[in-house]
BAFI-3210 file (N, C-alpha, C; in Angstrom, 3 decimals, decimal comma, padded with zeros to 6 digits):
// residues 74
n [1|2|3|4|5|6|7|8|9|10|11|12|13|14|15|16|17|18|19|20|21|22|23|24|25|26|27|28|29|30|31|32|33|34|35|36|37|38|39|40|41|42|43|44|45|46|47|48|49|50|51|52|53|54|55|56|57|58|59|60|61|62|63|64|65|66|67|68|69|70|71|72|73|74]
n.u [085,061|082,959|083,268|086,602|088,240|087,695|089,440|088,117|088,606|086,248|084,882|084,485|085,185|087,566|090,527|091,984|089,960|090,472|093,057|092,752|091,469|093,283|094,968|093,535|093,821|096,190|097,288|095,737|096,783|099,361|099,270|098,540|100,345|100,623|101,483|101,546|102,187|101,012|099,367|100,644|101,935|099,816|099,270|101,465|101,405|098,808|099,794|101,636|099,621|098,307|100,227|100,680|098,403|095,984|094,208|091,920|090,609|089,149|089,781|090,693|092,549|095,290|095,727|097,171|099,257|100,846|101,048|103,081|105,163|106,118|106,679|105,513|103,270|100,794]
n.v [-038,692|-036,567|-035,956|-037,080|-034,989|-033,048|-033,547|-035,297|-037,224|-038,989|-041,522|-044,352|-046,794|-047,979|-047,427|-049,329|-050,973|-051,988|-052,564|-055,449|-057,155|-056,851|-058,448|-060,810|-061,912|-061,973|-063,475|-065,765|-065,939|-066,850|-069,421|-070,564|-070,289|-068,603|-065,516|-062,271|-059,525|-056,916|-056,319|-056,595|-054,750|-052,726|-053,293|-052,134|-049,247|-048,853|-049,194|-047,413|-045,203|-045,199|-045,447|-042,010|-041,655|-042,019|-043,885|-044,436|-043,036|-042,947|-045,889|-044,427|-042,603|-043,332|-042,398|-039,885|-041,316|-041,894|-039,688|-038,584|-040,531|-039,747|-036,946|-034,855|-032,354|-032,798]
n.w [075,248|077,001|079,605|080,333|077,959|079,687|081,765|083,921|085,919|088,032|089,361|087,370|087,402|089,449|089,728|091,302|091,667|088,540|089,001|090,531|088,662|086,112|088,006|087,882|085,205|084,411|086,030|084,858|082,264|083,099|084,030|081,961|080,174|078,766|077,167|078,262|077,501|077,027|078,274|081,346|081,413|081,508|083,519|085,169|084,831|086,134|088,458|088,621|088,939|090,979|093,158|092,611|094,065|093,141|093,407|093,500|092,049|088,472|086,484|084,147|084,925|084,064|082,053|083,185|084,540|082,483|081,263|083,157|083,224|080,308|081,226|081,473|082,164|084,915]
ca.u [084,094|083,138|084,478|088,197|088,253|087,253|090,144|087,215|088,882|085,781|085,365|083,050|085,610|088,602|092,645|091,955|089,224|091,060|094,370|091,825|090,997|094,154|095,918|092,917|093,934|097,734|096,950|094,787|097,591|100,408|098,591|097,973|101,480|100,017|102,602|100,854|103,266|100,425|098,603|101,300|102,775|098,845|099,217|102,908|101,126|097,907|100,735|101,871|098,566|098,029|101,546|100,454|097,062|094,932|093,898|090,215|090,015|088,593|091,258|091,354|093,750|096,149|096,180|097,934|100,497|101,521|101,620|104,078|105,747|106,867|107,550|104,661|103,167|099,152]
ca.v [-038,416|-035,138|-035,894|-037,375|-033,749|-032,069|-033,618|-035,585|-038,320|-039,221|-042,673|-045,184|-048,156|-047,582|-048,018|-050,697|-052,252|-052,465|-053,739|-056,512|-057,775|-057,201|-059,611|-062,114|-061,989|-061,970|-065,202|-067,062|-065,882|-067,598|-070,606|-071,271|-070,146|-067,750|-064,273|-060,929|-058,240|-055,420|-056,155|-056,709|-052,915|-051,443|-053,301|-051,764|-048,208|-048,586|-049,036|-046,038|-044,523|-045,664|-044,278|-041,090|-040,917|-042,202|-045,328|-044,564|-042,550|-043,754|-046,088|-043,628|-042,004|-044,486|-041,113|-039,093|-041,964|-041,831|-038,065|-038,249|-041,101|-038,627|-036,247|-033,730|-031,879|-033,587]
ca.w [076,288|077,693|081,103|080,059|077,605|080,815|082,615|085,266|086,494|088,788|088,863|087,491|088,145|089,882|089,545|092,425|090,684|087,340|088,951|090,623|086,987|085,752|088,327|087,417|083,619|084,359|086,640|083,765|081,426|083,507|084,314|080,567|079,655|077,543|077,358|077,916|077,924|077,238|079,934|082,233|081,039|082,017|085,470|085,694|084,894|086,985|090,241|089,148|088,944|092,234|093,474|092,612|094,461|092,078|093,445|094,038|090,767|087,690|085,923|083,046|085,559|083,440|081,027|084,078|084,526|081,122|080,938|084,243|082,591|078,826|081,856|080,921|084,058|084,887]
c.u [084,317|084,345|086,069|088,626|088,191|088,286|089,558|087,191|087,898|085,607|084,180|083,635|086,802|089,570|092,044|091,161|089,705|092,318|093,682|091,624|092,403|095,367|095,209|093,442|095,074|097,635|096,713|096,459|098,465|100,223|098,454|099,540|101,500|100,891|101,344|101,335|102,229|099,852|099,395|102,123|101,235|098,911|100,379|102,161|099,754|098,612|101,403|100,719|098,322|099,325|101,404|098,968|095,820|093,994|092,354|089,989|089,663|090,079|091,259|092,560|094,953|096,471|097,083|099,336|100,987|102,204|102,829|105,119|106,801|106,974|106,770|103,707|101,040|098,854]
c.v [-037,018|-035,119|-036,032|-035,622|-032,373|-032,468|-034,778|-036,906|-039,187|-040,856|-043,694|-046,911|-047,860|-048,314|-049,398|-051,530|-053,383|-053,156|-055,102|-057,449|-057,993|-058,476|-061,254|-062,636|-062,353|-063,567|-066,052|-067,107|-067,007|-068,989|-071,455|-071,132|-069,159|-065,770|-062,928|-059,575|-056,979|-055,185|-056,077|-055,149|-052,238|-051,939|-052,209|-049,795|-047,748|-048,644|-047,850|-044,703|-044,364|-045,171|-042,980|-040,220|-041,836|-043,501|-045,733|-043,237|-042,979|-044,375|-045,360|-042,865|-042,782|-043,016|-040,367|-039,384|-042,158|-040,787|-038,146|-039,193|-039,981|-037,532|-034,866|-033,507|-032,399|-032,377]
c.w [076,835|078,790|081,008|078,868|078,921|081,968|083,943|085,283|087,543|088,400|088,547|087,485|088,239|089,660|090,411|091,679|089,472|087,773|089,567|089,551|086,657|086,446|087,979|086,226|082,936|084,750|085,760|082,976|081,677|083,469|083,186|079,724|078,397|077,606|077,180|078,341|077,767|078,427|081,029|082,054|081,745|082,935|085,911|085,936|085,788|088,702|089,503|089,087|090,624|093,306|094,057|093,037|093,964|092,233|093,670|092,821|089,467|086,782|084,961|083,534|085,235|082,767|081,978|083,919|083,382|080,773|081,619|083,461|081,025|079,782|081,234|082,209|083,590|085,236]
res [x|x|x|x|x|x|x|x|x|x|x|x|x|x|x|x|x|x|x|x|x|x|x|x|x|x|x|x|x|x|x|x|x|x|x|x|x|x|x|x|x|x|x|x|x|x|x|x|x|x|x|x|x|x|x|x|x|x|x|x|x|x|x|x|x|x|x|x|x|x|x|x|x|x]
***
């Protein structure tokens, strides 16, 4: 996408939104006994999206927290 090439984190569903879903999905998971370690790694990285500001920017701001994560400047 242009915008994510262009850096333009603006948001068309936000960190907050997406950790919203993601605790729904984690919930079903548990409930069913069903293991979901990926998803439970992009909740772990959308709180640090959210950490760092980002919490009302589009969750692609997941790419930031990754960069900061390998310790490469956003």
């Amino acid at each position: 996408s242009a915008q994510l090439s262009e850096r333009d984190f603006s948001a068309t569903f936000t960190v907050n939104q997406m950790i919203k879903d993601l605790d729904l999905i984690l919930g079903a998971g548990s409930e069913h006994q069903v293991p979901l370690p990926q998803t439970a790694l992009t909740r772990q990285l959308m709180d640090a999206a959210r950490a760092h500001g980002d919490a009302e920017a589009d969750y692609a701001a997941i790419i930031k927290a990754t960069e900061r994560s390998a310790g490469l400047s956003t």
